[in-house]
N, C-alpha and C positions, 0 to 999 in steps of 0.2 A: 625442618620438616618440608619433604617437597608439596608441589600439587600432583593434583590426582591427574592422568590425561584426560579424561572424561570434561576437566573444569580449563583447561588450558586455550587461550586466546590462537587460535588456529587462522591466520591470514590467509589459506589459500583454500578455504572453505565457505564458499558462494551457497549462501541458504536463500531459497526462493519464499519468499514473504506469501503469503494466500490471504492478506488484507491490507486492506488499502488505507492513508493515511486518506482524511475529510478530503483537503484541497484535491488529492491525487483524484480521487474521485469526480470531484466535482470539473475538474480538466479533465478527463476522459469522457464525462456526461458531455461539456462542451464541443469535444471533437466528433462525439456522434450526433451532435445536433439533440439532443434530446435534453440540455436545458440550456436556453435562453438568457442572453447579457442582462444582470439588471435581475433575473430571477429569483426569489430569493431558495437557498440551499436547504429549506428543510422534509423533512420525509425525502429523503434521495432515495432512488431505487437500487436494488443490489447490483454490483458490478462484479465479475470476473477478473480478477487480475491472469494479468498473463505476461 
């Protein structure tokens, strides 16, 4: 029985994530200066991934 193509592991298909893992976040909060070393991470404000 084959697979379907639909379910097949495609290498050369780059899919753009629209959320962000915690840490990811919380380094990109960093780099915009809008949270502070030592801060603690919770209620993080929404990011954009880009």
């Amino acid at each position: 029985m084959s697979i379907h193509s639909s379910l097949r592991n495609n290498d050369n298909v780059i899919v753009k994530r629209n959320v962000l893992k915690r840490y990811e976040r919380v380094d990109l909060l960093k780099k915009q200066g809008k949270l502070k070393e030592g801060q603690r991470a919770w209620n993080l404000p929404k990011t954009k991934a880009s």
